[in-house]
C-alpha positions as CSV (number, residue, x, y, z in Angstrom):
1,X,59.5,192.3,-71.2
2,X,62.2,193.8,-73.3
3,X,60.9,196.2,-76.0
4,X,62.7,193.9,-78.8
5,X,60.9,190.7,-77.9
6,X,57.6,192.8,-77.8
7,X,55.2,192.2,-80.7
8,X,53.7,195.5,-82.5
9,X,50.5,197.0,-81.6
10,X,49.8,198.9,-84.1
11,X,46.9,197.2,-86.9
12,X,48.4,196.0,-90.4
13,X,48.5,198.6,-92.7
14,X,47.4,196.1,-96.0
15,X,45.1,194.4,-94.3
16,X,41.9,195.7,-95.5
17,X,39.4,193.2,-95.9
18,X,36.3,193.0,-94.8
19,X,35.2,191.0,-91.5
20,X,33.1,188.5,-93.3
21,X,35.4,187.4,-95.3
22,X,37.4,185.9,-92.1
23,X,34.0,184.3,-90.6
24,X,35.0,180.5,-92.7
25,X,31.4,179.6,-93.7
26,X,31.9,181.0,-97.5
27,X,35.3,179.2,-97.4
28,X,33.9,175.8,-96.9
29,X,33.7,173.5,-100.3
30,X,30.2,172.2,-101.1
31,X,30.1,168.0,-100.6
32,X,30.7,166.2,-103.6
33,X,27.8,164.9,-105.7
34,X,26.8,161.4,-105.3
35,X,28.4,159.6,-108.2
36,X,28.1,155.6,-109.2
37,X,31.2,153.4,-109.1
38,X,33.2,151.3,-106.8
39,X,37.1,152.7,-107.5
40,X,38.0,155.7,-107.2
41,X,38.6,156.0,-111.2
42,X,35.5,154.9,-112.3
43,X,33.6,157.6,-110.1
44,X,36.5,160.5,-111.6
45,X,35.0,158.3,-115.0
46,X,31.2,158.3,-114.5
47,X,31.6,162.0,-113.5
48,X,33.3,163.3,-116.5
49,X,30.8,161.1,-118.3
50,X,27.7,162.7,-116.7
51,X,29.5,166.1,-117.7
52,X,29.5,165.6,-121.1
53,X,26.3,164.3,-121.6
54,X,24.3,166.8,-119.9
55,X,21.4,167.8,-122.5
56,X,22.0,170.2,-125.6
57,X,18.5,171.7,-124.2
58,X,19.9,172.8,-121.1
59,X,23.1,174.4,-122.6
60,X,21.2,176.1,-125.4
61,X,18.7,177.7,-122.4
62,X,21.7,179.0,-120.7
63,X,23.3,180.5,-123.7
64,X,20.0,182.0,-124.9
65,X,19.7,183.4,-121.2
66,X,23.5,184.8,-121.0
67,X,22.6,186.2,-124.1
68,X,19.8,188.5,-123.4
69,X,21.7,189.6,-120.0
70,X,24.4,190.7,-122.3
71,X,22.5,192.4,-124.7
72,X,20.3,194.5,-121.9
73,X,23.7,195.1,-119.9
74,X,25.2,196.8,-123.8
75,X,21.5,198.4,-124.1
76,X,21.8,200.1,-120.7
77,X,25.2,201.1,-121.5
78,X,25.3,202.9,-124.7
79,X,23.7,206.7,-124.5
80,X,20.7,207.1,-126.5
């Protein structure tokens, strides 16, 4: 084979990722929730709906939750 039509040998420089990241299985989306309705539009509706109604309870855990991490992660960072 002619030396023009030959392809390089030598490894891509940029390419410097690691192997997992080729291996697909993190790359594969999750299966949609089950969600009541017969159209299309009233599933995209009852989805948004069950979004916005999730339970001030649950959102105020969270926050309380994020909130400590934060403060410990500013405690462990400033010098005493």
């Amino acid at each position: 084979m002619p030396a023009v039509l030959q392809a390089p040998t030598c490894p891509l420089v940029f390419d410097n990722r690691p192997g997992r990241a080729h291996d697909g299985s993190e790359m594969k989306p999750q299966p949609a929730p089950p969600v009541p309705g017969n159209t299309e539009w009233e599933r995209f509706d009852n989805a948004v709906g069950m979004l916005l109604n999730a339970p001030k309870g649950a959102f105020v855990k969270q926050e309380k939750k994020l909130k400590r991490r934060r403060e410990k992660k500013r405690a462990a960072q400033q010098p005493n």
